[in-house]
N, C-alpha and C positions, 0 to 999 in steps of 0.2 A: 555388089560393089557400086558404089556412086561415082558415075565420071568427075573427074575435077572440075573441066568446064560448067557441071550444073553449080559447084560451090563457089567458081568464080565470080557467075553469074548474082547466086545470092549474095555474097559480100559486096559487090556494088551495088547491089540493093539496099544493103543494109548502111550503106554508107551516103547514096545520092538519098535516098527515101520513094522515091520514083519507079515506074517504069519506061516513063518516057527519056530520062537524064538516066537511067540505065543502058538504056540500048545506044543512046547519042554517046556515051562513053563506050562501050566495047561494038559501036558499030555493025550493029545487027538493028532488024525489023523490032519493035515492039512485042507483035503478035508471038515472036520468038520468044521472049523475055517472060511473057505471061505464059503461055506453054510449060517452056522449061521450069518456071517456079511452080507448078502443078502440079509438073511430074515428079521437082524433088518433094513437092511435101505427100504426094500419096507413098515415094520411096520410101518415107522416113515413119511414116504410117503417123502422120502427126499434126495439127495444125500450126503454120506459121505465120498466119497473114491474117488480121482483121480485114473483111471485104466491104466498104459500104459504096455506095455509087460513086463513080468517079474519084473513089480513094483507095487507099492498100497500104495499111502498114503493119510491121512487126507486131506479133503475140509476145510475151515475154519468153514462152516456148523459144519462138522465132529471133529472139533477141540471143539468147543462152545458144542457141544454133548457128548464128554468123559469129561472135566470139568464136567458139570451137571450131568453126568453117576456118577462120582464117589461122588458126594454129594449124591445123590440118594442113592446108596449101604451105604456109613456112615451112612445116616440117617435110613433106615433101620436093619443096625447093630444098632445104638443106639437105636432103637425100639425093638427088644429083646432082648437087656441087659438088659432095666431099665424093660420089662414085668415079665421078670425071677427073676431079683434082686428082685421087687415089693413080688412075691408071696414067694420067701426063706425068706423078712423081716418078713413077718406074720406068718412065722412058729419058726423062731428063735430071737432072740434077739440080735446084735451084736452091739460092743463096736470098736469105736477108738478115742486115745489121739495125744494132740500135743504137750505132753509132758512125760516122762516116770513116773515121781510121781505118778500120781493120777491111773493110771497099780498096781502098788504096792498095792492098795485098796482091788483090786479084787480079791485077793487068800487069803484074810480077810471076804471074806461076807460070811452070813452064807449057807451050803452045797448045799440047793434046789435053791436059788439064783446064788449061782456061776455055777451048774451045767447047771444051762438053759442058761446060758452066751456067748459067742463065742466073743472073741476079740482079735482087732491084735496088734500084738509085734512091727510092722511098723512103725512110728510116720508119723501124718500127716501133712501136710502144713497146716497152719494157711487158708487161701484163697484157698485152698479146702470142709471147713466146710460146708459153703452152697450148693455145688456141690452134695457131696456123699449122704444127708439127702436126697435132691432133687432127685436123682437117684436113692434112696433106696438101696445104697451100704452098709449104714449103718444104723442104728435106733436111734443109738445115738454117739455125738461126743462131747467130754471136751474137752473146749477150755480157753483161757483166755480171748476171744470175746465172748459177752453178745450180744444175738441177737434175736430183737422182731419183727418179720415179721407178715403179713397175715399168712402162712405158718410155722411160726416156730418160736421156744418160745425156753429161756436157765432161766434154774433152780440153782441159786447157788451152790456151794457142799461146798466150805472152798480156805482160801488161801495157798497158800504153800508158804513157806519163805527158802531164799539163806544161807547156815552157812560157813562155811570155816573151815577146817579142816587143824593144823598149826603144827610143829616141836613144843613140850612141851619148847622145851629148848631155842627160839626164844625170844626176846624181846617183839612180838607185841603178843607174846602166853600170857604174861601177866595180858592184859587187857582183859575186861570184856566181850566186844564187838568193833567190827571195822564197817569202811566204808571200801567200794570203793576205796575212796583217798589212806588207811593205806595200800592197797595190790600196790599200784603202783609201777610197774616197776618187779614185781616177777613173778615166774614160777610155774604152775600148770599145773599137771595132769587130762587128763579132758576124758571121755568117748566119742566119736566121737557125737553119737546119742542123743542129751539130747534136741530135740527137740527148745521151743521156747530161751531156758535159752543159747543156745551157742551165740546167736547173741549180747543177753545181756551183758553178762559180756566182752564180745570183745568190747562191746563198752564204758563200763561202768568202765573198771579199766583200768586205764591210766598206758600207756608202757607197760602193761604185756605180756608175752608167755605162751600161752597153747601146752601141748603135748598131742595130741589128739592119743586115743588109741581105737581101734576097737575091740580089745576082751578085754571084763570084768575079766577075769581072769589075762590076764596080765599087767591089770591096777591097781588091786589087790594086786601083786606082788609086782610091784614097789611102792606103799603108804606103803607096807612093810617093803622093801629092802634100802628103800632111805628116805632122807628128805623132798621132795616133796611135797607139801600144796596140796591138793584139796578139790572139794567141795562137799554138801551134803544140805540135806533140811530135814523139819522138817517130812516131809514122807519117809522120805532113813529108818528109822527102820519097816518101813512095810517091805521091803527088804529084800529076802532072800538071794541073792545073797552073793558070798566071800566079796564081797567089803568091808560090816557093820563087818566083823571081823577087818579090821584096821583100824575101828575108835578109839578103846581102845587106838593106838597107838600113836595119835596128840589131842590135845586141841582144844575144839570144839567153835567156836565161833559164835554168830548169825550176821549177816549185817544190819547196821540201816539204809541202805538208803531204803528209800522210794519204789525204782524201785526193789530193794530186793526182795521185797512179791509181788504175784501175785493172784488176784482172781479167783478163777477155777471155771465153770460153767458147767453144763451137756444141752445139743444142742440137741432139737431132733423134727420132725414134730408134730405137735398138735395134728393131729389125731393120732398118739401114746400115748398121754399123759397118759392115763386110764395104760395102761398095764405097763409102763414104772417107774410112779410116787413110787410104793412100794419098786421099785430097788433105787430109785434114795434117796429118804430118807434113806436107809440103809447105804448109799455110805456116805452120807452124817454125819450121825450120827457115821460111823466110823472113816473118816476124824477129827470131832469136837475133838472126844473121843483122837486119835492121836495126831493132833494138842496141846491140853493140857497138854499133857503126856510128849511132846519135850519142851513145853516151862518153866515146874516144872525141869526137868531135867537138861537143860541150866544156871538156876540161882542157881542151887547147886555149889559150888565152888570147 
């Protein structure tokens, strides 16, 4: 077996060109450096080093040998990330969205549920889902991809539906409900972060401008201070956030297109399913419980 330390050694090698910008980078003697590269190539029973005075560099041998040196060392980092991630998943529970709605849920479940919870406020890429379950970086991930593998099963939870949030004193604040088409060409204030829904409505409402805003507080502000349309969904009242304080301030309307609503699933390995399924019904029943609560509220005039 080859310590790793000797392959680290040669991929800085193979990267400074040096032995001296070797060692000044991993902070060892010289004298080490040359040593160690000595002893891996009599290891290797191979030459990797053209020697001439006062020079040293890679054989082609020696070239083909730090390429595969450094797969080597990844794969072996990726081999105690996913042993370590594997046994934190069995002790805790962790949660990510690729979407911020169905976040909102979780400071709704009830106290022993939430507390044994751990999840991230990060949104993840859609085509990361199967990644992280797989690596055990997570236990569980809501997505709006439904996905039934050997390995891995998604549980419905609820759909979340698009609303728009309008100036009272507007014309199109009149009607009951809008599409797509009815926002074309206007200006909304949009949260930077809103996971799958930003790709959506850039694509979906013809000519508009979003002004995308990176703090919640001073997106807040401005749906305040200004006339500004923006949007919300039928989960933004789980929210505690400032935001839900100006919606008293615009006319709320729901979006009928189709691509509007989005079905949310809970993602997770099968061999979780036992431990996971009691959270995942709760999730669920609070969503439903939500969901009706926005759409009674809606049809009030």
């Amino acid at each position: 077996m080859i310590d790793p330390y000797l392959l680290e050694q040669f991929v800085v090698f193979s990267e400074t060109g040096t032995l001296a910008e070797t060692a000044q980078r991993l902070m060892i003697t010289q004298p080490s450096v040359t040593r160690n590269m000595q002893k891996l190539e009599d290891l290797l029973g191979v030459t990797l080093f053209e020697r001439k005075p006062n020079k040293i560099h890679l054989t082609q041998t020696g070239q083909l040998a730090a390429t595969e040196a450094k797969k080597l060392l990844a794969s072996q980092e990726a081999f105690i990330q996913k042993v370590q991630a594997f046994e934190y998943s069995q002790q805790h529970m962790t949660l990510t969205s690729v979407a911020p709605g169905p976040l909102f849920l979780v400071k709704h479940l009830p106290k022993e549920e939430r507390e044994a919870l751990e999840w991230s406020a990060d949104l993840l890429p859609p085509e990361k889902s199967e990644e992280v379950l797989l690596n055990h970086r997570f236990n569980l991930v809501i997505s709006h991809q439904e996905i039934q593998s050997d390995q891995i099963e998604s549980f419905y939870l609820g759909t979340e539906s698009l609303e728009v949030n309008l100036d009272p004193f507007t014309q199109l604040a009149s009607q009951s409900q809008v599409t797509f088409q009815d926002l074309k060409g206007m200006s909304f204030v949009v949260l930077t972060d809103i996971g799958i829904w930003k790709k959506l409505i850039q694509e979906a409402i013809p000519e508009a401008k979003f002004l995308y805003q990176e703090d919640l507080t001073a997106l807040s502000e401005l749906t305040q201070y200004s006339a500004f349309p923006f949007f919300s969904t039928n989960l933004s009242p789980f929210n505690q956030a400032p935001l839900s304080q100006s919606q008293g301030l615009r006319k709320k309307l729901p979006i009928t297109d189709e691509t509007a609503s989005v079905a949310f699933y809970a993602t997770y390995l099968k061999t979780n399913k036992s431990r996971l399924l009691p959270l995942l019904k709760c999730l669920q029943t609070i969503w439903q419980k939500g969901a009706a609560e926005t759409k009674t509220a809606l049809k009030r005039p």
